[in-house]
C-alpha positions as CSV (number, residue, x, y, z in Angstrom):
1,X,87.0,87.8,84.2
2,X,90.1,89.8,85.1
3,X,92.5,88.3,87.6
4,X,92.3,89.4,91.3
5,X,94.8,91.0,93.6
6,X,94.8,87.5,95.4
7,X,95.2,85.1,92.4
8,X,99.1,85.4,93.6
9,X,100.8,85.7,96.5
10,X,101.3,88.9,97.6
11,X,104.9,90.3,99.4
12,X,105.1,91.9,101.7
13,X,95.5,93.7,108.8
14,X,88.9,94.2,112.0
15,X,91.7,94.8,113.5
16,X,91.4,98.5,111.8
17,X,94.8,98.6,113.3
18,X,96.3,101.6,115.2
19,X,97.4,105.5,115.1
20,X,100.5,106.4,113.2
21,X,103.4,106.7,115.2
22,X,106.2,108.5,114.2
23,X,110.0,106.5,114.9
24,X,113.1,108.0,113.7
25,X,112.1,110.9,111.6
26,X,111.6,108.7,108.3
27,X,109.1,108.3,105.7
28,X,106.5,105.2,105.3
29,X,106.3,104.6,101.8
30,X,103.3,102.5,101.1
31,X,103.9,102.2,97.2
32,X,107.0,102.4,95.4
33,X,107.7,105.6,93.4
34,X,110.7,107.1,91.5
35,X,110.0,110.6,91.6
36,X,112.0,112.8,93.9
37,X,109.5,115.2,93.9
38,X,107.3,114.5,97.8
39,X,103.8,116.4,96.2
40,X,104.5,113.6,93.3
41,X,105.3,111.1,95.7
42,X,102.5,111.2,97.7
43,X,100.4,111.5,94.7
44,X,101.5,108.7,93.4
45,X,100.8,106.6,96.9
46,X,97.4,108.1,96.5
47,X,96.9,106.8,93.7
48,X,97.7,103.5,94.0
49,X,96.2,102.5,97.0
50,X,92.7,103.9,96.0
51,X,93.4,101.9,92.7
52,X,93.8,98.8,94.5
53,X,90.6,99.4,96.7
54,X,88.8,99.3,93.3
55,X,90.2,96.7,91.5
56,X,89.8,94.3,94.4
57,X,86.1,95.5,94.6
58,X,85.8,95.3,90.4
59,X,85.1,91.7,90.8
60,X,82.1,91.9,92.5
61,X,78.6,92.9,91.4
62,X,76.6,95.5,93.1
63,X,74.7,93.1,94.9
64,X,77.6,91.5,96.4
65,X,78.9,94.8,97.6
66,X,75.9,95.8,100.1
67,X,75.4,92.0,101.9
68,X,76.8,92.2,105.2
69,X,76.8,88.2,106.6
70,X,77.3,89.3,110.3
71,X,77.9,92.4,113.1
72,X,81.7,91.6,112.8
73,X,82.2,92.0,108.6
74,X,80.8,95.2,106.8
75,X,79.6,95.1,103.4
76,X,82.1,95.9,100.2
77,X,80.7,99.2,99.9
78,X,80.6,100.5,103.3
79,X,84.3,99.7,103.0
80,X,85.4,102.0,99.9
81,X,82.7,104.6,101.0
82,X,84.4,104.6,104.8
83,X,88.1,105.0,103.9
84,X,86.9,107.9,101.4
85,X,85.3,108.9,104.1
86,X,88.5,108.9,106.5
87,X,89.9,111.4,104.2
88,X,87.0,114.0,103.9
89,X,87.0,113.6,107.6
90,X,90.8,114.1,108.6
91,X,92.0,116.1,105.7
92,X,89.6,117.8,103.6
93,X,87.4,119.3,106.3
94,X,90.6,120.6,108.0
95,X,93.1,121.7,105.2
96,X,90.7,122.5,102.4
97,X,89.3,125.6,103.4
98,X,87.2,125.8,99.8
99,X,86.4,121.5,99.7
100,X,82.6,121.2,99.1
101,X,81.5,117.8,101.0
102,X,79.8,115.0,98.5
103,X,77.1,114.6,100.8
104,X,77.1,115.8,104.5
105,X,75.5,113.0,105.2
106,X,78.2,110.1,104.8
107,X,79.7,111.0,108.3
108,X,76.7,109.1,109.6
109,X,76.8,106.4,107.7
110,X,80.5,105.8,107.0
111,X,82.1,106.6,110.1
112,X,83.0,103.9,112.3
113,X,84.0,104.3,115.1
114,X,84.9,107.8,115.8
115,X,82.9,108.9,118.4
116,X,85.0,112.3,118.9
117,X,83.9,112.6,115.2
118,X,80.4,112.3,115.4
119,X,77.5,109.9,115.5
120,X,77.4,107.2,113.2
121,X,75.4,104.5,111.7
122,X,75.4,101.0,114.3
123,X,77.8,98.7,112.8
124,X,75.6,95.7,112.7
125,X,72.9,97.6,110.6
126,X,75.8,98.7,107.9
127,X,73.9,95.9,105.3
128,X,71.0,98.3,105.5
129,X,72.7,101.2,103.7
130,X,71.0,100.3,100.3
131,X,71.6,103.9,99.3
132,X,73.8,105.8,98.2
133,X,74.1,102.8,95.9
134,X,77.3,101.3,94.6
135,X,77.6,103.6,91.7
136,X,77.2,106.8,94.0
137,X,79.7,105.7,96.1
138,X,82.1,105.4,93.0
139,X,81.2,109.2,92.6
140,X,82.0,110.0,96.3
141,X,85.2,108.2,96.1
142,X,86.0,110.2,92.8
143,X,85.0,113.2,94.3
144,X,87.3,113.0,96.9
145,X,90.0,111.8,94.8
146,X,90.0,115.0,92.8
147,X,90.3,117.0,96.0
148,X,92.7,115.3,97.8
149,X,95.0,115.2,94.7
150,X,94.5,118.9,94.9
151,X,95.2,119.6,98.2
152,X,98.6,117.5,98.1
153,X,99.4,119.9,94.8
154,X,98.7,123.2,96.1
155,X,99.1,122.9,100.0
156,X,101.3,125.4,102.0
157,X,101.3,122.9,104.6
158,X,102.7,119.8,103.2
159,X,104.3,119.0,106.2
160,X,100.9,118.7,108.3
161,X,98.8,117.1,105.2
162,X,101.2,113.9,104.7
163,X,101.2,111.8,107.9
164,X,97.6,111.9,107.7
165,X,97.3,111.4,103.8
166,X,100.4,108.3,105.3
167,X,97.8,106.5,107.7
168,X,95.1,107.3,105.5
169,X,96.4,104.9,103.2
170,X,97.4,102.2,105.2
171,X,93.9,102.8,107.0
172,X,92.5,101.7,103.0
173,X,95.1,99.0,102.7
174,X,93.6,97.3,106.1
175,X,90.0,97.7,104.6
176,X,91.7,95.6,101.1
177,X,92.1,93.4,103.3
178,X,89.0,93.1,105.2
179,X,87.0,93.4,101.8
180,X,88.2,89.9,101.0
181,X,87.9,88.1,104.5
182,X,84.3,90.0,104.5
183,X,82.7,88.7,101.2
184,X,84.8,85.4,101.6
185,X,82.2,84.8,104.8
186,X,79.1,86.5,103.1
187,X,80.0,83.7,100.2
188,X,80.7,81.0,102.5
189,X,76.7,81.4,103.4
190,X,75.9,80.7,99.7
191,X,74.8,77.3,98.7
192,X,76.1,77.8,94.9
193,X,79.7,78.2,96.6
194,X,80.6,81.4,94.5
195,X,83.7,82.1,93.5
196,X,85.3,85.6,94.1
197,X,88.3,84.7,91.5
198,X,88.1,81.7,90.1
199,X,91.7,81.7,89.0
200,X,92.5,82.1,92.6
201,X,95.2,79.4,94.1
202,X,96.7,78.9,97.7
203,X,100.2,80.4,98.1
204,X,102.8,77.9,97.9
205,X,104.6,77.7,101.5
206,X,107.2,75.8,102.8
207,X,107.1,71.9,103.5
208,X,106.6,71.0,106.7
209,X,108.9,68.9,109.3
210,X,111.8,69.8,106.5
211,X,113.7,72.1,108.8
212,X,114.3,72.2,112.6
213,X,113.1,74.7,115.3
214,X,114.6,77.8,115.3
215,X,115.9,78.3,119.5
216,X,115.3,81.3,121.1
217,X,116.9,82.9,124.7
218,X,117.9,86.1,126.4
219,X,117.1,89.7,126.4
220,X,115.8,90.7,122.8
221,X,114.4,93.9,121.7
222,X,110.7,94.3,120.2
223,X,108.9,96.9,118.9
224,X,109.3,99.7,115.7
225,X,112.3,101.6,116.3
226,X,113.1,102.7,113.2
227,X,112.9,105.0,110.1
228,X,109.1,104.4,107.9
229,X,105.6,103.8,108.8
230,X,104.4,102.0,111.9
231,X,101.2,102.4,113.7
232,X,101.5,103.6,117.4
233,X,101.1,100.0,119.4
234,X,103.9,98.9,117.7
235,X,105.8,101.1,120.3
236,X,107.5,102.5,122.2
237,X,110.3,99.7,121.4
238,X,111.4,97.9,124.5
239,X,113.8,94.9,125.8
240,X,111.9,91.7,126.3
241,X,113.3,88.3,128.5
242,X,112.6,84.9,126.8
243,X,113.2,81.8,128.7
244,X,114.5,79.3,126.7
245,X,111.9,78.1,123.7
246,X,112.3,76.6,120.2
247,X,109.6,77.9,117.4
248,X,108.6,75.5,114.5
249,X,110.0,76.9,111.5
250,X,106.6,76.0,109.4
251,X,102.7,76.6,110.3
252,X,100.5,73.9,110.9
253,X,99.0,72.0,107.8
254,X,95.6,71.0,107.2
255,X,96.8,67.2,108.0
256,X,98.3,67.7,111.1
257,X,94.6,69.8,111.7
258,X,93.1,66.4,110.1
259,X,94.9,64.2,112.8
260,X,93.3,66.4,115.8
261,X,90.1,65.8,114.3
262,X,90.4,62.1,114.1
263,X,91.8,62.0,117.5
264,X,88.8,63.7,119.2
265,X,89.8,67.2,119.3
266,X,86.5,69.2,118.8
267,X,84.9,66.8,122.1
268,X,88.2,66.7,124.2
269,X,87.2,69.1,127.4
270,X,90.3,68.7,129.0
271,X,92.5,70.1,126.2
272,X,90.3,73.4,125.9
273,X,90.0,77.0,127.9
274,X,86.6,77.0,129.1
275,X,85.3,79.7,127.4
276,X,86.7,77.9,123.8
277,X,85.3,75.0,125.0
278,X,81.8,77.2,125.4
279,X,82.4,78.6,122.0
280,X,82.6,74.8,120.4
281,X,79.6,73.3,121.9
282,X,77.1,77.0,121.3
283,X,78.9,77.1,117.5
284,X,78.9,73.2,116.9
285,X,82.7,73.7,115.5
286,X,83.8,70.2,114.6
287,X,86.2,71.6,112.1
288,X,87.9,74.9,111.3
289,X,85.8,77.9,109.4
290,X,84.5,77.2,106.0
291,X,85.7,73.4,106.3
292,X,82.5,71.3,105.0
293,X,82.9,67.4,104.7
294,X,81.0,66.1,101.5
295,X,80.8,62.3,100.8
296,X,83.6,61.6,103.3
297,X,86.0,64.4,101.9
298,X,86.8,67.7,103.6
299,X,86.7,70.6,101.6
300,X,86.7,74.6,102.1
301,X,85.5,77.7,101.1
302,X,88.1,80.0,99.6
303,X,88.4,82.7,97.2
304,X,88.4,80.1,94.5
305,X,85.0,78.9,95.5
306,X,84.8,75.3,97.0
307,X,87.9,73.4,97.1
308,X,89.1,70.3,98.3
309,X,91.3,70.2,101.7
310,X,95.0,69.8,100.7
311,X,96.7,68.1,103.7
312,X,100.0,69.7,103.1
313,X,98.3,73.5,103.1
314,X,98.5,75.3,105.9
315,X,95.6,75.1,107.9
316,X,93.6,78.2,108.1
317,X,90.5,80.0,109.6
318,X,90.9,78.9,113.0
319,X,89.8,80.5,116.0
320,X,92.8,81.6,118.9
321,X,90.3,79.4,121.1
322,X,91.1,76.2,118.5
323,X,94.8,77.1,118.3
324,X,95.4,77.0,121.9
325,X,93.5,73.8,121.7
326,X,95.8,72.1,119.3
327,X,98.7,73.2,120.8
328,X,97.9,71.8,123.7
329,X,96.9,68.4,122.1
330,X,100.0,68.5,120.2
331,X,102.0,68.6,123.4
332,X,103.3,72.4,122.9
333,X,102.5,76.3,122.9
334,X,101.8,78.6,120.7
335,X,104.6,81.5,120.9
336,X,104.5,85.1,122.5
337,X,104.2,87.8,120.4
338,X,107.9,88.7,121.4
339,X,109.2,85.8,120.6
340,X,107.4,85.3,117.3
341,X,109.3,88.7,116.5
342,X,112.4,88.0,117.2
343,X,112.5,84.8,115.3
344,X,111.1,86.8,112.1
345,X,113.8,89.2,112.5
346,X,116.1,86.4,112.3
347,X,114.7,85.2,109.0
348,X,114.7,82.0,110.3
349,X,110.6,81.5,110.1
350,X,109.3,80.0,107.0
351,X,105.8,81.6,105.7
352,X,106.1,84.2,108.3
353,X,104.0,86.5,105.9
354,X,101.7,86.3,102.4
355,X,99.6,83.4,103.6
356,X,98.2,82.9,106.9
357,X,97.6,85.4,110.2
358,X,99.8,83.6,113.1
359,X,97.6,83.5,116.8
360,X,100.0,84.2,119.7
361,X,99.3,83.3,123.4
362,X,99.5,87.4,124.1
363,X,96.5,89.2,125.0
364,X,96.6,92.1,123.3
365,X,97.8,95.3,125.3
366,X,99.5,98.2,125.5
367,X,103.8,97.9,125.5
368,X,105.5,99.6,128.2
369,X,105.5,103.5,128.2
370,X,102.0,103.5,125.4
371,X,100.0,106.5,125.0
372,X,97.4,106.5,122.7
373,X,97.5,110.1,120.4
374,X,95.1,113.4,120.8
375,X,92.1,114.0,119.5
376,X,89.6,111.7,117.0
377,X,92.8,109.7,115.7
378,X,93.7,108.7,119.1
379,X,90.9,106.2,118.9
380,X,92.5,104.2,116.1
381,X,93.7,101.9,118.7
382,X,94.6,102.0,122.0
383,X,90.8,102.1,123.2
384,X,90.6,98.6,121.8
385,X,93.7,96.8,123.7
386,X,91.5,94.7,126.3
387,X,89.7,91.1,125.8
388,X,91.5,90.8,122.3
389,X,94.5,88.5,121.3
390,X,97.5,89.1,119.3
391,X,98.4,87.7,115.4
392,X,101.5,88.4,113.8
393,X,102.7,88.2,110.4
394,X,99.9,88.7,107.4
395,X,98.0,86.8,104.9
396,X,97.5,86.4,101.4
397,X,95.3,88.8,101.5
398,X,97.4,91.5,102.8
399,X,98.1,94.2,100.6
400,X,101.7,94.7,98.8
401,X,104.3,96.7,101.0
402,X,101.6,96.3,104.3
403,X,103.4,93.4,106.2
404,X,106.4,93.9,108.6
405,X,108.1,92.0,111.1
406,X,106.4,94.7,114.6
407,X,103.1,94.6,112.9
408,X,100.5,93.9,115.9
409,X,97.1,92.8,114.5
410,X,94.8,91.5,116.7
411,X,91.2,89.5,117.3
412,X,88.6,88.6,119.3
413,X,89.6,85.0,120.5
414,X,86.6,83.3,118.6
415,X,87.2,85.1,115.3
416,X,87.5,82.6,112.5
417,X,86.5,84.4,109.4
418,X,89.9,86.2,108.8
419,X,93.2,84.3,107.6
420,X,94.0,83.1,110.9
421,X,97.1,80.3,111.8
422,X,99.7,79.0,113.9
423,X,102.8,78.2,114.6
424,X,103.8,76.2,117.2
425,X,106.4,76.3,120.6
426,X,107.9,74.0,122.6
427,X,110.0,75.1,126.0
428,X,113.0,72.9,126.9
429,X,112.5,70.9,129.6
C-alpha cells in the first residue's frame, strides 16, 4: 500500500474557511513552481493541489468514500466531487463561454452551502448520494480538469480568472484536510479499527516542561497585512492590547490529559461551563475523542488504526468545552487568539503548526472594520462568525504550504473529531 500524505509530518483548515482577501497587491502561491511564466504558474498550482486531493483519497476503497458517520463530516466523495464542483461553479460557468457542464445536475448535490448559487442537497443526507459513483466522480473531476487547464491557457482575462482559480485551491486544500478528520471518525465507528495508512506515525513535537513560557504585553498588531494569500477574516489587520500573560511554549500531552482523568475531571461540575458540562453528561465523555481504554490501557483511534496512548504526545481530539475545562483544573487559561499570534510571530511557540489545531478562549467574530465580499463568494465566511470558537495553528493533516501564523479556523465548541489542542496561559498575578 502506497504511503499517505500523512505518514509524515507535513510544513507548513468544517471550518471551510473564508473569502479571499486581497492584502498588499501580492500573489498566494499555494505550490511551489519555477516557471516565470503566470498561465504556467497557475497551471502548475492546479495541478498539484487536485493531485493531492486524489492521492489522499487513493487509499481508500469506493465503499469508504460514500459513508458519511454524522451531519457534521461528508463522505470522501462528496468532497472531491464538491471542490470540482467550486470550480464549474465560479469559473467555468462565468469565463468559459463554450464549457459543456459534466452533469447539470452536480449543483444540487455538490454545492454546499451557497444559497446565492442555488439549491442543494441537505448536508446530513450527503451519505445518500450512492450515485454518481466513485468512478463517475473521477470523470467529473477530469472533466473539469481539462477545462480549467484550458481556460487558464487561452483566457483574455487572466487577471479576473486567478484569484478565483487562488481560493479555489485553497478551498480543495481545506477539504484534504477534512477528508482525513472525516473518514478518521467514519473508522473510529468500526469495530475492526481500520487503518487509513498503516505506516502512519504521530509527528514528533517538542518535549514538554523543557523550555519556559514565552511573556507577552503591550499593544501588538494582528491580522494579514501583507503580500500572498489570506482569506478575508484574517483582516482588516488591527492593533490589539494584551495585559500581561505568559503562554506555555509546548501543548498539552496526553499525560498531563491522563492526570485530569485520574483527578476527576470528566465528573468535576465546578471546573466546567455549563453548557460543556451538558455536553459530558448527554455524550458520556470520560475521555477525549477516539480514546478507548482496553484491559486497563488507554488507546486511540488514529490514521494508523488503533494505537496505544503515548503520555508524552500531545493530547488531541478534544472538545473547546474539555479545553476550557482543563485549563481551569490546571489553574490557568487558554490564550486569545491575539495573543496566540503574536507569540507565533515571535517563533517562540513550539509545535505551533503540523500536529495539532490549538482552541482559544475567542469566540469567533468579525475583526474591526470586516465586510464580508459580494455576491455567492461572500458566503465563504462571514455568515458563519456567531456561536463558533477560534483554533489557531494547523495539524498534521493540513496540507503543505496551507498553515500561517493569521490563519483563523474555527469550531463549534463541542467538535471533537478534527485535530483539536491546546496550549495553555497563565496571567501574572
Amino acid at each position: 500500500m502506497p504511503r499517505s500524505a500523512v505518514s509524515r509530518r507535513i510544513p507548513v483548515s468544517e471550518s471551510e474557511g473564508s473569502v479571499q482577501h486581497s492584502s498588499g497587491g501580492g500573489t498566494a502561491r499555494p505550490t511551489e513552481s519555477t516557471s516565470d511564466d503566470p498561465r504556467q504558474f497557475w497551471l502548475q498550482a492546479f495541478r498539484t493541489v487536485r493531485g493531492e486531493t486524489e492521492r489522499r483519497a487513493g487509499l481508500l476503497s469506493a465503499e469508504d468514500q460514500v459513508v458519511q458517520s454524522m451531519p457534521d463530516a461528508s463522505p470522501t466523495k462528496w468532497h472531491r466531487a464538491h471542490v470540482t464542483w467550486f470550480f464549474e461553479e465560479f469559473l467555468l460557468r462565468r469565463f468559459a463561454p463554450a464549457y459543456e457542464p459534466f452533469d447539470d445536475r452536480f449543483g444540487y448535490l455538490f454545492n454546499s452551502y451557497y444559497v446565492s448559487a442555488g439549491p442543494r442537497q441537505a448536508r446530513p443526507q450527503r451519505g445518500l448520494i450512492t450515485r454518481p459513483d466513485a468512478a463517475e466522480v473521477a470523470a467529473y473531476r477530469a472533466h473539469v480538469d481539462g477545462a480549467l487547464a484550458a481556460l487558464i491557457e487561452t483566457t483574455n482575462d487572466l487577471a479576473a480568472v486567478v484569484p478565483i482559480v487562488e481560493i479555489g485551491l485553497h478551498h480543495e486544500q481545506q477539504h484534504q484536510e477534512l477528508l482525513l478528520t472525516d473518514i478518521l471518525h467514519a473508522f473510529s465507528l468500526n469495530a475492526t479499527h481500520p487503518a487509513y495508512d498503516p505506516h502512519w506515525q504521530w509527528p514528533s513535537s517538542a518535549k514538554a516542561g523543557t523550555v519556559s513560557a514565552v511573556p507577552l504585553a503591550g499593544i501588538a498588531r494582528i491580522g494579514h497585512d501583507g503580500d500572498g494569500f489570506c482569506f478575508d477574516n484574517e483582516g482588516p489587520a488591527h492593533d490589539v492590547l494584551l495585559a500581561p500573560v505568559r503562554l506555555s511554549r509546548t501543548l498539552v500531552t496526553n499525560g498531563e490529559w491522563l492526570a485530569f482523568m485520574a483527578d476527576g475531571g470528566y465528573v468535576a461540575p465546578m471546573l466546567w461551563l455549563s453548557d460543556g458540562f451538558a455536553a459530558v453528561e448527554a455524550q458520556g465523555w470520560r475521555a477525549p475523542g477516539y480514546w478507548r481504554q482496553i484491559d486497563g490501557e488507554w488507546f486511540s483511534m488514529t490514521l494508523g488504526g488503533l494505537r496505544r496512548i503515548d503520555p508524552a504526545a500531545p493530547v488531541c481530539h478534544v472538545s473547546y468545552y474539555e479545553a476550557d475545562a482543563f485549563a481551569r483544573w490546571a489553574g490557568k487559561h487558554l490564550p486569545s487568539e491575539a495573543e496566540w499570534e503574536v507569540a507565533a510571530r515571535s517563533g517562540a511557540l513550539a509545535d505551533a503548526f503540523g500536529i495539532v489545531w490549538q482552541w482559544t478562549r475567542d469566540a469567533y467574530s468579525p475583526y474591526p472594520g470586516y465586510r464580508a465580499a459580494a455576491g455567492a463568494l461572500g458566503e465563504y465566511n462571514g455568515k458563519f462568525m456567531v456561536n463558533q470558537m477560534v483554533l489557531r495553528g494547523s495539524s498534521l493533516a493540513t496540507p503543505q504550504n496551507h498553515a500561517r501564523v493569521s490563519y483563523r479556523n474555527f469550531f463549534y465548541p463541542t467538535a471533537r473529531w478534527q485535530f483539536s489542542g491546546l496550549r495553555l496561559a497563565q496571567f501574572d498575578d
